[in-house]
N, C-alpha and C positions, 0 to 999 in steps of 0.2 A: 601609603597605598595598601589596601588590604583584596583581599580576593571575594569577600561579600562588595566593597565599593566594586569592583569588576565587574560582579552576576549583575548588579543596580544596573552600571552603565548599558552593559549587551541589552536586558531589557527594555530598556527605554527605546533602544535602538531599534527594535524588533516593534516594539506596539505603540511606537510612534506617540506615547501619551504618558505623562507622568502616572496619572492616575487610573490607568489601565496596568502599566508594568508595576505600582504599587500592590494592586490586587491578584496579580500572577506571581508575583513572591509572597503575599500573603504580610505585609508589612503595610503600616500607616503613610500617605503620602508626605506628611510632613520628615517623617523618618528618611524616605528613599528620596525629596530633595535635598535635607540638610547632609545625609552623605557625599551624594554627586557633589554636591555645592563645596565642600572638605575638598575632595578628591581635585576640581576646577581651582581652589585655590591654590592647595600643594604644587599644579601642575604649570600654576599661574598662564590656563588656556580656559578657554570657550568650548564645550564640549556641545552643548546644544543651544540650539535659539528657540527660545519659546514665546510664543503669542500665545493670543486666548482660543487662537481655533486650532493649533498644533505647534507639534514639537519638531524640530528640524535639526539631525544633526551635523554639526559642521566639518566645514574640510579636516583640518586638523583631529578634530573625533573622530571621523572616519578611520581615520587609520589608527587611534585608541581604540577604538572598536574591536575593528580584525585581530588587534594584537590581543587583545584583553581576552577573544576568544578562543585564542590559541594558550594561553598560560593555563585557561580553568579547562580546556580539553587537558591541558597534561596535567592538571592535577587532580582530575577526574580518575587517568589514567594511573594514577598512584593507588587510589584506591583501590579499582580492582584491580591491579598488582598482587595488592594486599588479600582481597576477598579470595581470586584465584587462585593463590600460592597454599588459602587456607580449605580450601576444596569446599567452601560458601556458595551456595546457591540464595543468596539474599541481596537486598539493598530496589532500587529503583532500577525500573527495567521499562523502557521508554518502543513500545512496537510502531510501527504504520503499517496498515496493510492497503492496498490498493481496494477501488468502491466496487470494482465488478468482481472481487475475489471475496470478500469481504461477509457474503451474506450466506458462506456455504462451507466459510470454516472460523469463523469468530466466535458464533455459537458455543460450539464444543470444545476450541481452544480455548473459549475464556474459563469456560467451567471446569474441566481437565485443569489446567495449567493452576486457577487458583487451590486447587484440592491439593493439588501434591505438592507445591510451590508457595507453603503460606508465606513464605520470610518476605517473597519478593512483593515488591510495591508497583506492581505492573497498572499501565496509562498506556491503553490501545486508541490512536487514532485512523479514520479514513485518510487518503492521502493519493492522488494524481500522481502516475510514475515520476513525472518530472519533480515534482513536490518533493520524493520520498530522497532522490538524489541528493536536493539541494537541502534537504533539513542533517542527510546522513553527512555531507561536508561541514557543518556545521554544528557539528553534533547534537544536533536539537532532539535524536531519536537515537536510539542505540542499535536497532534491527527493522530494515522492511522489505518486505514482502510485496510483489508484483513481478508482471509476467517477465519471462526472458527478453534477453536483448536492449535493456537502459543501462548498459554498462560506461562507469566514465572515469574522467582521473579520481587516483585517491580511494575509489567505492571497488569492493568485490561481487562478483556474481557466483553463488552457490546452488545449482539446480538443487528443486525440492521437489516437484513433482509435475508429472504429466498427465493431461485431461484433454479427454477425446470430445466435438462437439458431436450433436445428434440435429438433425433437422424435424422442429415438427409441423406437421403439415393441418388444415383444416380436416375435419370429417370426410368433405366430398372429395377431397384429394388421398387421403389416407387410407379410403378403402379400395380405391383404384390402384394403390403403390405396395409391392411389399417391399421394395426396398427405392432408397431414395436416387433417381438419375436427374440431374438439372436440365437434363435434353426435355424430361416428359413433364414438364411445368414450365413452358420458357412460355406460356400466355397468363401466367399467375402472379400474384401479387408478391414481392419479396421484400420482408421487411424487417429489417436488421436494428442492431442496440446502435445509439447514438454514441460518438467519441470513445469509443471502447475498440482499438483498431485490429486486434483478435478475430476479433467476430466481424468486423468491416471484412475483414481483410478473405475471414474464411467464406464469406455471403457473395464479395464483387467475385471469389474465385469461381462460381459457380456460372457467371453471368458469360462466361465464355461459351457454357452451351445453351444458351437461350438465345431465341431466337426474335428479328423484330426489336420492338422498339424496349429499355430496358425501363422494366418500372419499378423502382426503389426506394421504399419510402422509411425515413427514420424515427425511434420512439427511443424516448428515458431510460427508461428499466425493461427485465426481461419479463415480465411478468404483466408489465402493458403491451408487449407484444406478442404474448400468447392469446390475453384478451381481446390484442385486433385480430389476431386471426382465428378466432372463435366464433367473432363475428361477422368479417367481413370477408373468411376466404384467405389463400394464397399461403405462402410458409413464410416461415423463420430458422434461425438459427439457435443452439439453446447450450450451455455446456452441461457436460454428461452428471456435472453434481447439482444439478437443479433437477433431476428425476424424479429423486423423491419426494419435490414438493408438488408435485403434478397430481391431479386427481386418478386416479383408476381408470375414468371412461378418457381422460385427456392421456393419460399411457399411450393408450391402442393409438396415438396420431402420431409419437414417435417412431422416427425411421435412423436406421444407421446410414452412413452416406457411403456409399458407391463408386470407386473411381478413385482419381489420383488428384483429387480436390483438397486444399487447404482444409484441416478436418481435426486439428486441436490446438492447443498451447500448452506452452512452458511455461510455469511457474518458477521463480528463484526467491532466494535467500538474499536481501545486501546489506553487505557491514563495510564499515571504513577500514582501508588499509592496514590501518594502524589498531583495529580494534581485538584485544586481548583478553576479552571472558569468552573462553572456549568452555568450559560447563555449562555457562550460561545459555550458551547458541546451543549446546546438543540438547539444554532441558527444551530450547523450542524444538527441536528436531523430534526429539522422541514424543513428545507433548504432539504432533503431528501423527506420526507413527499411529497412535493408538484409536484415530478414529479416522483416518484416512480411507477410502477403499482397495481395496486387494489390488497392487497391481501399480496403482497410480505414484506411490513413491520412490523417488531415485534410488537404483539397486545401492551404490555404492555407500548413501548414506545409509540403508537398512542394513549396513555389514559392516561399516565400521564406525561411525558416525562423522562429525567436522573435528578436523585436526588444522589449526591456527599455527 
């Protein structure tokens, strides 16, 4: 039993397909059966059932699975030991960052982080908070990013920075407001980002001072809902690092919110329990740091950074 037949097995596990998890290690499928197929007879068990339309793995694999994923976390974990110990900022550095976070700092982290950070072999995916959880117990990523409060067993939460929303409103609302009150739009149109529950959350707070019947309608992205309301009237919700991609004449329609309304989010840091490259984390922290805006990132990491 070797720790490459292990990485074979978990794959297979994960993409459901021999010939899918051959091409996610980057090896020929006959190579990554005649291993498993080694591995299944040393063990003299059944790890997977396969047909022609899928691979299925069985009871007994199951639980080779979970273990198998547990030996290559520790001796993943050896390694950076090793890189750690030798003050290396290298090797494969695996992020997820969440999709409504995603469009307003990946940009500049990618480009930042690869400039100062050539050693490292960084692979940045999108990722649903729930996702980012279930990939960090598993060690499928080694650091992600999304808002505060998905904290669960095993995963740490490291606040990283805070962002205020802004509301923007249509033309003929925007020059009636200098600042924004939900009492003086409760006959308007409010139309909030889809499964993104920040901004749900910060849009239905509003609805307590409106008045009548509540009218709320959902879109994809934030940038289709600047466009419906460009066109059709009534406000939105927007966070305050989408400014600068707003036009100059669509500036003048932003408003700061007014009031003791839900009116930003937390952003955090999560790493597994157990996870030990502390340079690593601080090169993303500072990698942060240098194009963040004034203000937005946690005091405590701008003064001493993460201590593991």
């Amino acid at each position: 039993m070797t720790l490459q037949q292990l990485k074979y097995v978990v794959a297979i596990d994960s993409h459901r397909s021999f010939a899918e998890a051959a091409e996610a290690l980057g090896v020929t499928q006959p190579t990554l059966s005649g291993m498993v197929g080694k591995l299944e007879d040393e063990l003299d068990v059944r790890l997977f059932e396969r047909t022609s339309r899928r691979v299925t793995t069985t009871t007994i694999g199951l639980r080779i699975v979970e273990q198998a994923r547990q030996i290559l976390m520790e001796a993943d974990r050896i390694k950076e030991i090793v890189a750690e110990s030798k003050g290396a900022i290298s090797g494969e550095f695996r992020l997820a960052v969440g999709p409504s976070i995603a469009p307003y700092v990946l940009p500049d982290f990618i480009r930042i982080y690869m400039e100062q950070y050539p050693q490292v072999r960084l692979s940045v995916e999108e990722m649903r908070p729930e996702a980012v959880m279930n990939a960090l117990r598993e060690s499928a990523i080694d650091v992600g990013i999304a808002t505060t409060g998905h904290i669960c067993d095993g995963v740490l939460e490291i606040p990283l920075y805070t962002e205020r929303f802004c509301v923007y409103m249509s033309e003929n609302c925007s020059r009636k407001l200098p600042v924004f009150r939900p009492e003086d739009l409760g006959h308007e149109h409010l139309w909030v980002m889809k499964e993104v529950q920040c901004l749900r959350e910060s849009a239905f707070s509003f609805c307590k001072g409106r008045e009548g019947r509540r009218h709320v309608y959902e879109a994809g992205n934030i940038e289709t809902l600047i466009r419906i309301v460009d066109a059709n009237g009534g406000y939105t919700i927007i966070p305050e690092m989408h400014l600068p991609m707003l036009s100059a004449r669509q500036q003048l329609n932003v408003r700061h919110i007014d009031g003791d309304h839900l009116s930003l989010r937390k952003v955090s840091v999560y790493i597994r329990e157990d996870y030990v490259r502390e340079r690593m984390l601080n090169a993303v922290v500072d990698t942060f740091r240098q194009f963040m805006p004034e203000g937005m990132m946690e005091p405590s990491l701008l003064r001493k950074g993460v201590r593991l």
